[in-house]
C-alpha positions as CSV (number, residue, x, y, z in Angstrom):
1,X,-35.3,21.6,29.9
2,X,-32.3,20.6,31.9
3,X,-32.3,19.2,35.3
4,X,-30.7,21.4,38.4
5,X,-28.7,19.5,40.8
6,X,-25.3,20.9,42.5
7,X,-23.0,19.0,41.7
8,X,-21.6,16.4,39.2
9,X,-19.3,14.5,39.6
10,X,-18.0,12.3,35.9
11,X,-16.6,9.0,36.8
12,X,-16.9,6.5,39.5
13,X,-13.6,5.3,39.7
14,X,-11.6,5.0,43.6
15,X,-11.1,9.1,42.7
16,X,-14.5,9.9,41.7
17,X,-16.3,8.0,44.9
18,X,-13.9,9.8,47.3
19,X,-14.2,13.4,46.0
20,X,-18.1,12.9,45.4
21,X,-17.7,11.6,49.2
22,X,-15.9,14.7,50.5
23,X,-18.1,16.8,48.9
24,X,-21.3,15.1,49.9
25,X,-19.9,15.1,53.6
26,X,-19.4,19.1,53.0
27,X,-22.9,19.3,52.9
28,X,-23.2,19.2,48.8
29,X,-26.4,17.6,46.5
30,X,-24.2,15.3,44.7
31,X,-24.7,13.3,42.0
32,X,-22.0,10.8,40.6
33,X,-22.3,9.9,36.8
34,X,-20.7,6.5,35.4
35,X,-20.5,5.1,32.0
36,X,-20.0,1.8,32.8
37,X,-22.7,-0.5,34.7
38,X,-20.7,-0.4,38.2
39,X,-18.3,1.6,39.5
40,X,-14.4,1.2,39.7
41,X,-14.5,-1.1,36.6
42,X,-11.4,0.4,34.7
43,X,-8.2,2.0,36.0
44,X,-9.4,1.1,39.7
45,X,-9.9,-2.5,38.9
46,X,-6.7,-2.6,37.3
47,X,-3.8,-2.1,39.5
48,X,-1.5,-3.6,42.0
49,X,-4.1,-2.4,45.0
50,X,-0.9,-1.4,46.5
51,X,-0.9,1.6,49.6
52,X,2.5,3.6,48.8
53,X,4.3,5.1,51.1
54,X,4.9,8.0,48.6
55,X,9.1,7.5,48.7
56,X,9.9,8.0,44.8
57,X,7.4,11.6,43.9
58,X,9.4,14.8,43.1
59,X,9.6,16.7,46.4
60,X,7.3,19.3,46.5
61,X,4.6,17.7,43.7
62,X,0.8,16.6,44.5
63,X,1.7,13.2,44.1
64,X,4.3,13.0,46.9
65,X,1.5,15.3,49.0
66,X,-0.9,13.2,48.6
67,X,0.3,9.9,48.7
68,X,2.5,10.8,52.2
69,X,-1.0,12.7,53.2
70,X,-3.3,10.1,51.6
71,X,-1.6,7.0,53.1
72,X,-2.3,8.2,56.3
73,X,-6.3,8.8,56.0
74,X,-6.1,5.1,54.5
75,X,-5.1,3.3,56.8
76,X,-7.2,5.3,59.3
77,X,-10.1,4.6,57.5
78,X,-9.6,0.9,56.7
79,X,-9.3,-0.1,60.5
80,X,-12.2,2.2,61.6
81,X,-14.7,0.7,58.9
82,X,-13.3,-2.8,58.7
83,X,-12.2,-2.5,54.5
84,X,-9.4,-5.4,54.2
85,X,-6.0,-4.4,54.3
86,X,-2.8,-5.4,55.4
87,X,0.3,-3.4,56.1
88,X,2.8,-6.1,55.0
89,X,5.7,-3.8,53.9
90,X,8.1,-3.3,50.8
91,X,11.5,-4.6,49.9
92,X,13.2,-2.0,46.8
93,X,16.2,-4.3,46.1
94,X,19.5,-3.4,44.5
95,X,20.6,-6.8,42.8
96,X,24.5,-5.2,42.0
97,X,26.8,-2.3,43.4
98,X,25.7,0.1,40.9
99,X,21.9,-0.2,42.3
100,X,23.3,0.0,45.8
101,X,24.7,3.0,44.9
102,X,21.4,4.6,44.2
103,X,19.1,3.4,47.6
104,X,20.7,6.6,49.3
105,X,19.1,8.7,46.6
106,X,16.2,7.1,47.3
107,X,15.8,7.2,50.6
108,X,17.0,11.2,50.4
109,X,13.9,11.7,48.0
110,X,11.6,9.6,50.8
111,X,12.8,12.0,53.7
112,X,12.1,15.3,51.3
113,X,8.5,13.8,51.1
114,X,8.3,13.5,54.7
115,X,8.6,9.1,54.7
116,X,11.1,8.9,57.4
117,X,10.6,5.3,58.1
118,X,12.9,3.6,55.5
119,X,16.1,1.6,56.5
120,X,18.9,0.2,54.5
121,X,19.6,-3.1,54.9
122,X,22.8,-5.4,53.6
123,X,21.7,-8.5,51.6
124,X,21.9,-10.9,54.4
125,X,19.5,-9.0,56.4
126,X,16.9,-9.1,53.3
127,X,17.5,-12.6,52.8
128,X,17.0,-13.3,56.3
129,X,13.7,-11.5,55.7
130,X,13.0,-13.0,52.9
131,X,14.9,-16.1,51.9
132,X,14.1,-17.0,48.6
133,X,15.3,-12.9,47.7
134,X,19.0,-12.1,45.7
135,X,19.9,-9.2,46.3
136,X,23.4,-7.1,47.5
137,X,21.1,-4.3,49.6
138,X,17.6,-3.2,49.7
139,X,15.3,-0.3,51.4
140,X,13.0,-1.4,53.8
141,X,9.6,0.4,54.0
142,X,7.4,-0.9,56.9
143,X,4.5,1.9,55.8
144,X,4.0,0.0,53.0
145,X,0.5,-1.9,52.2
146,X,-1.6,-3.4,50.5
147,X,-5.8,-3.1,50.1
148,X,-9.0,-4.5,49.0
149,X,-9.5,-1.7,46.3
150,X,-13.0,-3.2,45.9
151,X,-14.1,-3.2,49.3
152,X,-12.8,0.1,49.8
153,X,-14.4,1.7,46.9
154,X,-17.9,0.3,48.0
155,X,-17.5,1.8,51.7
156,X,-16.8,5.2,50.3
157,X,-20.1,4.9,48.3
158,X,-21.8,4.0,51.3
159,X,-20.9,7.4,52.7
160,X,-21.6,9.2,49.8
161,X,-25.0,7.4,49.6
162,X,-25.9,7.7,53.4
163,X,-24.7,11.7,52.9
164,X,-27.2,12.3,50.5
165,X,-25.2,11.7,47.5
166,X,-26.4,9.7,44.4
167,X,-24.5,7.2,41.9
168,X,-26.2,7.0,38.0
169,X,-24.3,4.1,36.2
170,X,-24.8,3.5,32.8
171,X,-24.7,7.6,32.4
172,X,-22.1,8.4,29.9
173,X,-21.3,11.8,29.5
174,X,-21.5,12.9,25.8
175,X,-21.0,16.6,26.1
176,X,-21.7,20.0,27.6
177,X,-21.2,23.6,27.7
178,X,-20.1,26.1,30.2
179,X,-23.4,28.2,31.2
180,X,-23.9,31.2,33.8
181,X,-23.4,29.7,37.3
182,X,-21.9,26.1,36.0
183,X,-22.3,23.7,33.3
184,X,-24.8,21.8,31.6
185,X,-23.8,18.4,31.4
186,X,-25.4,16.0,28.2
187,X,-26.0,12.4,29.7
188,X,-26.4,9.9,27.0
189,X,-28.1,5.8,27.7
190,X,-31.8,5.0,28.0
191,X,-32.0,7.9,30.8
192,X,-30.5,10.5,28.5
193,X,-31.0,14.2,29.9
194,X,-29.0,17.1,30.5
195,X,-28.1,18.5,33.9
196,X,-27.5,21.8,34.9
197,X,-24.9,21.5,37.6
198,X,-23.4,24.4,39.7
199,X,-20.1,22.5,40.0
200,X,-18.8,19.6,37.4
201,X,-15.5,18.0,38.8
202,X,-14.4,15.9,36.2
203,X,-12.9,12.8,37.3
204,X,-13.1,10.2,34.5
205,X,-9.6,8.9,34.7
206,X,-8.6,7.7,31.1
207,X,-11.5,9.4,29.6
208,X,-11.0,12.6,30.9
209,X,-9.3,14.6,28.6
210,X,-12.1,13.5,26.1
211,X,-15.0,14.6,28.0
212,X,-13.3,18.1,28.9
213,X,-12.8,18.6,25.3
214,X,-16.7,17.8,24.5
215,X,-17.7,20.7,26.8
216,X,-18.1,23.8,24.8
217,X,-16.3,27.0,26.7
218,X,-13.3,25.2,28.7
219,X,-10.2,26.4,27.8
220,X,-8.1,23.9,25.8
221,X,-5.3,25.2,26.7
222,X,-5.9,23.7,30.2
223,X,-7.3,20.0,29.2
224,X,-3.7,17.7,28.7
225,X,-3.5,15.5,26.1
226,X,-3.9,12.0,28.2
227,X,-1.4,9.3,26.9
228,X,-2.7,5.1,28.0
229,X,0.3,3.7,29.4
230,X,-0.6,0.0,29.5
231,X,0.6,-2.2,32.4
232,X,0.2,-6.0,32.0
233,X,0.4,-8.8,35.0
234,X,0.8,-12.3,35.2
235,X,-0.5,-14.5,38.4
236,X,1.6,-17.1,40.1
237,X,0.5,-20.3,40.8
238,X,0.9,-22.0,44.6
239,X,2.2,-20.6,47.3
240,X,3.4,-16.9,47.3
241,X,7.1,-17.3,48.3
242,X,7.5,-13.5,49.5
243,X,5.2,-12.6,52.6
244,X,6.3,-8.4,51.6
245,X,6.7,-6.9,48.5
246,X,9.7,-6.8,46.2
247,X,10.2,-3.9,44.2
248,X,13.4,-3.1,41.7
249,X,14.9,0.1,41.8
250,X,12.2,2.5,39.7
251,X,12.7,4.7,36.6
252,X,11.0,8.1,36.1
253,X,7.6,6.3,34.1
254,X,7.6,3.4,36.0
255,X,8.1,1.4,39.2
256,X,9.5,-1.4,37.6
257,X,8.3,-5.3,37.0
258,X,7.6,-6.1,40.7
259,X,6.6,-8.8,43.0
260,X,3.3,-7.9,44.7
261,X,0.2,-10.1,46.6
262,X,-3.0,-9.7,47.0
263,X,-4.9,-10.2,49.6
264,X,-5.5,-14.2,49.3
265,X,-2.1,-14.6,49.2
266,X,-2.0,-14.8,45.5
267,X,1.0,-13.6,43.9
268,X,1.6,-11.5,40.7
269,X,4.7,-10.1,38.7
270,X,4.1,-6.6,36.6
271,X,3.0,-4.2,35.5
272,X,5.3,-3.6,32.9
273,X,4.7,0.0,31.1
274,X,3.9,-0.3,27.4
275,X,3.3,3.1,25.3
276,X,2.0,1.6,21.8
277,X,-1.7,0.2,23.1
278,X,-4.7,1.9,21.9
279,X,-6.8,3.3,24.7
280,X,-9.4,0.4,26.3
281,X,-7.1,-2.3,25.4
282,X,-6.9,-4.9,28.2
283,X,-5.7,-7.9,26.5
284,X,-2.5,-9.3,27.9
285,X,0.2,-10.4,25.6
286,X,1.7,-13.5,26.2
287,X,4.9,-12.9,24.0
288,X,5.9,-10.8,26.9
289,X,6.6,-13.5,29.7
290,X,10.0,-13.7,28.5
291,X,10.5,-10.4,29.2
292,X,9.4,-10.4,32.5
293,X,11.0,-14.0,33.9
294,X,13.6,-11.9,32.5
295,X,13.7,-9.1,35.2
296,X,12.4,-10.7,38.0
297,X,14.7,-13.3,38.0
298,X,17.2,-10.7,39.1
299,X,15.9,-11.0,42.1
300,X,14.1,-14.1,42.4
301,X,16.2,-16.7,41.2
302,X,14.1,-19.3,41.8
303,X,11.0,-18.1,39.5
304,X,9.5,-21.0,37.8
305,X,7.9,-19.7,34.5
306,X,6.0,-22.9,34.1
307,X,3.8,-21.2,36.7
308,X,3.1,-18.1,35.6
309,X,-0.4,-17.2,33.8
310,X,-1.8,-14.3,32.0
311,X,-3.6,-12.1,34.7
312,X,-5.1,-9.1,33.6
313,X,-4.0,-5.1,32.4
314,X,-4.5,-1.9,33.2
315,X,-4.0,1.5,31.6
316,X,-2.1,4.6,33.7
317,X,-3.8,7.9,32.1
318,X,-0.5,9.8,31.8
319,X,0.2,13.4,30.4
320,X,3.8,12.4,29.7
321,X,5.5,10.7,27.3
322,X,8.1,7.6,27.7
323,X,11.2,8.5,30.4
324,X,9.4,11.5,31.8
325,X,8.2,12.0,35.5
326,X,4.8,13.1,35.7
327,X,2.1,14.4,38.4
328,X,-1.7,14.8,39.1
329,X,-3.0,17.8,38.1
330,X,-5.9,19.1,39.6
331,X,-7.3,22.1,37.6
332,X,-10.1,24.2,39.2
333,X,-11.1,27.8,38.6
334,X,-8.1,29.7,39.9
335,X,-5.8,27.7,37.0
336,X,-8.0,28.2,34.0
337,X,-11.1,30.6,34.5
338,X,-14.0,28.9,34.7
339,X,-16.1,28.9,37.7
340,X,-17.9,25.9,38.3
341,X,-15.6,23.3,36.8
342,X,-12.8,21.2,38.0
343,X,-10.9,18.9,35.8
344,X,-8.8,16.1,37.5
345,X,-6.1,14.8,35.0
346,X,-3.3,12.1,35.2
347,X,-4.6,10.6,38.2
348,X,-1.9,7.3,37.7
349,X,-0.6,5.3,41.1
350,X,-0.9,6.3,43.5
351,X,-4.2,7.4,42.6
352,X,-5.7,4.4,44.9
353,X,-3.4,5.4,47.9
354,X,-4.2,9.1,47.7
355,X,-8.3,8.9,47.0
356,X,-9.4,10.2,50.7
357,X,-6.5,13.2,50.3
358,X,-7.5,14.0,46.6
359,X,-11.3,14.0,48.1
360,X,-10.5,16.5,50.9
361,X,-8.4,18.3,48.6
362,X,-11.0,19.0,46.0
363,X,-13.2,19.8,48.9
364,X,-11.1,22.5,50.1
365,X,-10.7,23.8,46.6
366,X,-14.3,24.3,46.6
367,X,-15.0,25.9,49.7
368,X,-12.4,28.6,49.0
């Protein structure tokens, strides 16, 4: 006999806690379901915890409507609930006259996303910004951030718990099947049951794909085939030298090996983007330090590999391959038929920076 609740929502990650939040807020029984044995321990552990400012999405695409949206709400709801942030900015750097040529691109893509804050600045002006930088001319984005992803992710849970809502770790989902009036949900671990939700909004990041595929009566031909894009970091010893962060000019898969901080003032170089890992692999390969003293030095001339150290990787669950652009896509009833269910795929950076906006986005989805 399966359990009725309202909704379900599959995976606890930053995207998970703030749609379960929104719809908890809306007035909806929620009920969050986690695999893992706490929340945000995957692709939400595993990132730069950087706020974009949302300058290099296609125009027009959820990720640039999001992020420009989402960064907004962020910062809003740091300072009003006290998570730990800091708005410290972003230098993207052109280190020769072929990347200057390009920061005007750039900053035309910002503006068409509605980021109207960033300035061009000669190499002189960066350096006096930032002396230990090399560089002929760089964009300067003052909206950019950075944030305890953590802290953040356990306020939103706070909300969803004080609204009602309800978070089940250890709760894998191991199938379903679409039913009259919503899904039945099969939860595996030493509380296995089924559920009989109303709504399922499927937000399990690199599992996703997966778990849409193991409900019986989806359509497959709206579930996309998730691809692990596996980012790798390495942590600098002593001081940070670089109060902002310094970013190289971006490709369409990736933002580039970049200088970024955390909140300690611990600095970090990566992630670089790495196709051939096998999903859940979070070693980190030392063979590639040359490669990235190698293209940070372009910029940071004075990097001293002696002091770098593995740090940790993450995985981006993208539905594109190497070289191609991709975006969120957020698949509810109206897309592929089936009341009841909402599939949230691809959520890569800036995932983190556009949680609250994804949350309020789903929510309105729902109440239409």
């Amino acid at each position: 006999m399966a359990e009725r609740v309202d909704v379900a929502v599959i995976g606890a990650g930053v995207i998970g806690l703030a749609v379960a939040r929104s719809l908890a807020l809306a007035g909806r029984e929620v009920i969050v379901l986690e695999r893992n044995d706490a929340f945000g321990a995957e692709t939400s552990a595993r990132n730069s915890e950087v706020i974009h400012a949302g300058i290099y999405y296609r125009p027009g695409g959820l990720r640039a409507q999001l992020c420009v949206e989402g960064k907004k709400k962020l910062y809003a709801y740091c300072a009003a609930r006290g998570v730990n942030h800091l708005n410290c900015e972003k230098l993207i750097v052109a280190t020769n006259d072929a990347e200057r040529s390009k920061l005007s691109g750039v900053k035309a893509n910002a503006a068409a996303n509605g980021v109207d804050d960033l300035t061009e600045i000669t190499g002189d002006e960066a350096r006096r910004l930032e002396p230990g930088l090399r560089c002929v001319a760089a964009l300067r984005s003052p909206s950019t951030g950075i944030v305890d992803s953590h802290g953040l992710m356990l306020s939103m849970l706070g909300d969803l718990e004080n609204a009602g809502g309800v978070l089940s770790l250890l709760s894998p989902v191991i199938g379903g099947r679409v039913v009259d009036g919503g899904a039945e949900i099969d939860v595996g671990g030493d509380g296995a049951m089924t559920l009989a939700a109303s709504l399922v909004v499927n937000s399990a990041g690199l599992w996703a794909d997966q778990i849409a595929r193991s409900i019986a009566g989806l359509n497959p031909a709206f579930i996309p085939a998730l691809r692990p894009a596996k980012g790798q970091y390495f942590t600098y010893s002593g001081k940070a030298p670089f109060s902002r962060l310094i970013y190289p000019l971006h490709s369409a898969d990736s933002q580039g090996v970049h200088y970024t901080r955390d909140l300690g003032g611990q600095a970090r170089l990566g992630p670089d983007i790495r196709w051939d890992a096998p999903l859940g692999d979070y070693t980190v390969d030392e063979t590639r330090l040359a490669a990235f003293v190698r293209d940070v030095s372009k910029f940071w001339p004075d990097l001293d590999p002696a002091r770098l150290n593995p740090g940790y990787a993450g995985q981006r669950p993208k539905a594109t391959g190497p070289g191609e652009e991709g975006d969120f896509r957020i698949l509810g009833a109206a897309m592929h038929g089936t009341p009841g269910y909402i599939g949230l795929y691809a959520m890569e950076s800036p995932g983190l920076t556009s949680c609250l906006a994804i949350g309020d986005y789903v929510a309105a989805m729902v109440a239409r």
